[in-house]
C-alpha positions in Angstrom: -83.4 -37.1 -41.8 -82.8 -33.2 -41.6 -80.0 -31.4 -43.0 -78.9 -28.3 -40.3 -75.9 -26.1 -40.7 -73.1 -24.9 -37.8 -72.2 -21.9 -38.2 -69.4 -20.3 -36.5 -68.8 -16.9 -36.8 -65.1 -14.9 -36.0 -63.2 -12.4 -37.6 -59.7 -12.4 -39.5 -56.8 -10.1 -40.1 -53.3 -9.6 -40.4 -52.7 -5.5 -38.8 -52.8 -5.1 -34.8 -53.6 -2.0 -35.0 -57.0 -3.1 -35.1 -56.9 -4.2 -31.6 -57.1 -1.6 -28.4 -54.3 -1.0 -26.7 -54.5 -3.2 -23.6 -55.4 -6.5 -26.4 -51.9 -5.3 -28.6 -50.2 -5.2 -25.0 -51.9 -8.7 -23.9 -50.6 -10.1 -27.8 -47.7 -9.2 -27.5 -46.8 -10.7 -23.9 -47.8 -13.7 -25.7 -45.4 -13.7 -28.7 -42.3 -12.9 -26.2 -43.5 -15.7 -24.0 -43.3 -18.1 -26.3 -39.7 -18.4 -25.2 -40.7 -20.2 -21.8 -42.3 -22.7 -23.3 -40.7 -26.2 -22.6 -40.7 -28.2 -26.0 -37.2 -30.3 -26.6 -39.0 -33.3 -28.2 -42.0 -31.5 -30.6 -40.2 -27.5 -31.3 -43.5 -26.7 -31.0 -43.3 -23.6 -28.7 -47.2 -22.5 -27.8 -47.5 -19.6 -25.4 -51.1 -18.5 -23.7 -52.0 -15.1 -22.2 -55.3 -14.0 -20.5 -56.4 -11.0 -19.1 -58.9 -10.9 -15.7 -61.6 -8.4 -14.8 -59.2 -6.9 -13.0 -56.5 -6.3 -15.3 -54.5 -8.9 -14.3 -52.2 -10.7 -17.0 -52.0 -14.4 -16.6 -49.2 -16.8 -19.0 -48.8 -20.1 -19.3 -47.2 -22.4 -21.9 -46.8 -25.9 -23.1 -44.8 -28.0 -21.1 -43.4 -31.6 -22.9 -42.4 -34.5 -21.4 -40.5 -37.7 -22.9 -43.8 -39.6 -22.1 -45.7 -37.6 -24.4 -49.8 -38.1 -22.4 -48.2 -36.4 -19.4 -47.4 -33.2 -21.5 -49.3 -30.2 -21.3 -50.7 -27.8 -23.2 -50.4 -24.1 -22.7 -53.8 -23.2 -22.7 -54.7 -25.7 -19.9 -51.1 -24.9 -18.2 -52.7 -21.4 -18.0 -56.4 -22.1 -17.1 -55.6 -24.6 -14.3 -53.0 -22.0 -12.6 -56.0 -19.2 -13.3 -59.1 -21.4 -11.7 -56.8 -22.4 -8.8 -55.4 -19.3 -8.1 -57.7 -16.5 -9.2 -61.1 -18.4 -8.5 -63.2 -15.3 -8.1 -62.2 -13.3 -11.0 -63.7 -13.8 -14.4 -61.0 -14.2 -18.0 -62.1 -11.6 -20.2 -60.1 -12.5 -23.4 -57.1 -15.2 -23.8 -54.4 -15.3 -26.3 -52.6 -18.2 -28.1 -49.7 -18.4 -29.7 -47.6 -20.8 -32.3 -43.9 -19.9 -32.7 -43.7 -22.0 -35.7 -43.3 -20.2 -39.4 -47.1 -20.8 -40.0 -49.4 -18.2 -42.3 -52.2 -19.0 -40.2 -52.7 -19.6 -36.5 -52.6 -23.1 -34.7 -56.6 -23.6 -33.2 -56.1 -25.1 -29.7 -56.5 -29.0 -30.0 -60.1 -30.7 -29.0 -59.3 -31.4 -24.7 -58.2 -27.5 -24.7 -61.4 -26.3 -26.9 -63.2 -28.5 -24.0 -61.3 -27.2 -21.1 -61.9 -23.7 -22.5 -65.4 -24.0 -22.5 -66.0 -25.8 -19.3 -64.2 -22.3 -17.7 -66.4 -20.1 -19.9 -69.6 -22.0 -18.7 -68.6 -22.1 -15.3 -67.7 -18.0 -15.1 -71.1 -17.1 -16.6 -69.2 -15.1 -19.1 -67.9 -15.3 -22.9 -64.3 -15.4 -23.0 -63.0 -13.7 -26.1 -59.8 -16.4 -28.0 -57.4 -14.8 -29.8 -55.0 -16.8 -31.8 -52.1 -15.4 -33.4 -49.5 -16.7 -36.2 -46.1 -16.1 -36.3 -46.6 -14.4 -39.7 -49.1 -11.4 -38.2 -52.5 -12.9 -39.2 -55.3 -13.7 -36.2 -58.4 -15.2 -35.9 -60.9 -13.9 -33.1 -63.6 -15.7 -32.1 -66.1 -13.8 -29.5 -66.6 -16.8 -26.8 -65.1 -20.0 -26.5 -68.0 -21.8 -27.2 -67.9 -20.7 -31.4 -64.5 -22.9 -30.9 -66.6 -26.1 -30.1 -70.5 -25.7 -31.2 -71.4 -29.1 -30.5 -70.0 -29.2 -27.1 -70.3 -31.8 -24.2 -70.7 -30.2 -20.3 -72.6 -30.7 -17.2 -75.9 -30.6 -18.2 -75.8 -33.6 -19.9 -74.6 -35.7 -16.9 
């Protein structure tokens, strides 16, 4: 037996001003978001923002229902309204969201990691995550794909 090591790389912080102008507009479209989100039964507000190739600023959020499976996710809330409706354009950078009194930001949960990368493979193009806490701080991770290193897709079918 080997030992091997993952390693994911992505950077911290907790100032905006980091960030170019269009990526401070695109996080904060998220935070006001938020609001929309539809979450009577968890409180858990989660909002989702992407930008396109051609500037374009796309939101979604979670969406609860009483039967919890048929509840949804913002982040796939936003990708399946992107794939279906902007199908030739390629999602430059997406950002998430928690409105919950966290110190550090909410990762998206395992099927939206997968759904993630399955529209990162399929564009042929890293999509940069951004995910932001109520309190300021944010991880960024350069491509989907540092969110789920050992990943499943196509190719193994």
């Amino acid at each position: 037996m080997k030992n091997k090591t993952i390693q994911v790389n992505y950077k911290e912080g907790n100032d905006l001003t980091a960030f170019d102008a269009k990526t401070k507009d695109l996080i904060e479209q998220t935070i006001a978001f938020s609001k929309n989100a539809y979450a009577p039964y968890s409180n858990f507000h989660v909002s989702a923002c992407l930008i396109l190739d051609n500037g374009k600023v796309v939101k979604g959020t979670n969406v609860e229902n009483a039967s919890y499976p048929v509840s949804i996710c913002a982040e796939r809330t936003l990708l399946s309204h992107t794939v279906s409706n902007y199908p030739s354009n390629k999602i430059e950078k997406i950002a998430i969201y928690v409105d919950k009194n966290l110190s550090e930001p909410v990762p998206p949960c395992g099927v939206c990691r997968q759904t993630l990368l399955e529209v990162e493979k399929r564009q042929e193009q890293d999509i940069e995550v951004i995910l932001i806490s109520q309190s300021g701080t944010y991880i960024v991770f350069e491509k989907c794909s540092d969110l789920l290193p050992l990943y499943f897709d196509g190719e193994a079918l």
